[in-house]
Phi, psi and omega in degrees: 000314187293324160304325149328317194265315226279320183272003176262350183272315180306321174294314183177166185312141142299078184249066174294277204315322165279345185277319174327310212273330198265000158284298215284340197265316158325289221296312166301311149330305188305300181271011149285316194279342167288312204288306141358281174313313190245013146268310194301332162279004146097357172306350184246017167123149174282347189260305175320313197272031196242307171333141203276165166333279169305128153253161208282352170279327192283339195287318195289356166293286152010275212274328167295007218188024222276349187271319201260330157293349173256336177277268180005304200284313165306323157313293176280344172271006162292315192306320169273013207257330178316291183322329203266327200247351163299318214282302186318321193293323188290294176301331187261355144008098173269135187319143203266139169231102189280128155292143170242145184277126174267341184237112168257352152339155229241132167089328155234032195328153177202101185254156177262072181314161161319312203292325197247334129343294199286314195304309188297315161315348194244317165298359168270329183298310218278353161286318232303123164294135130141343190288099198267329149214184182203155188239089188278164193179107172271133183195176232042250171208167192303323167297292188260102162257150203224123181254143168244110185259122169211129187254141164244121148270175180278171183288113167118327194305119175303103169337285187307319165299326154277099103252291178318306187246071140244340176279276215295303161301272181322294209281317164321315161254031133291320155290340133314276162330326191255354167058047147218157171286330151246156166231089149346099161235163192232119145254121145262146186228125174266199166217114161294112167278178170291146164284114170322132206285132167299168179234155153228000000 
């Protein structure tokens, strides 16, 4: 399970959690404007659709009752107010690129940053022939790390031969190096085209 999530962080950020929370509130949308909808047209009685929104029973409940509808009212909106700046704070995040420890003994502690991950992954990618630049991106978390790879080839660069000895090299002694047995990666492959030819 955990190698799932691990190679699903490698494709990209994750906004399970805003897409959930922007579902639950459709969903609710939906069905007040459906409950709505089959009150005003009178399927519940001709008097139930006649009746004003606020209705005078629910306003005079209320109005008996103005100490327990203002705390009710104060709760919930700290509660959305809570909700709203979790949600705001989660989306403008910018995505984590976790250092990794390969050693933590005391006195000989031996960390890798994100930075010199990518880099070095991204010059071994760029001998590859056909490979015109490359982008490394360290992403998942220090117990599972995960590379995001995107690549430009040259016009004409056999795919397949970079695909291979991007496996056989790169991702191979990267794994080595970091002294694990999977690395999650996510490749993307552009294609450099020719620039466009004046006509005269």
């Amino acid at each position: 399970m955990s190698n799932a999530v691990t190679a699903r962080r490698a494709q990209g950020r994750s906004y399970g959690a805003e897409r959930t929370l922007t579902c639950l509130i459709g969903v609710v949308a939906i069905l007040a404007g459906a409950a709505a909808l089959v009150v005003g047209m009178g399927w519940l009685g001709r008097f139930r659709a006649q009746r004003p929104v606020l209705d005078p029973l629910a306003v005079g409940w209320l109005h008996d009752h103005a100490l327990y509808a203002r705390i009710g009212a104060v709760v919930i909106g700290v509660l959305l107010l809570v909700l709203g700046l979790w949600w705001l704070v989660r989306s403008l995040s910018p995505e984590r690129h976790p250092d990794l420890r390969l050693d933590e003994t005391p006195g000989a502690e031996l960390t890798v940053t994100s930075g010199a991950l990518a880099g070095a992954v991204s010059s071994d990618t760029e001998q590859i022939d056909g490979v015109v630049r490359a982008r490394v991106r360290s992403v998942g978390t220090k117990a599972e790390p995960a590379l995001r790879i995107s690549l430009w080839l040259a016009e004409g660069a056999d795919v397949r031969r970079v695909w291979e000895d991007l496996e056989t090299h790169v991702l191979t002694r990267a794994r080595e190096s970091l002294g694990v047995t999977t690395l999650p990666t996510a490749i993307r492959l552009e294609l450099d085209t020719a620039g466009p030819t004046r006509v005269r």
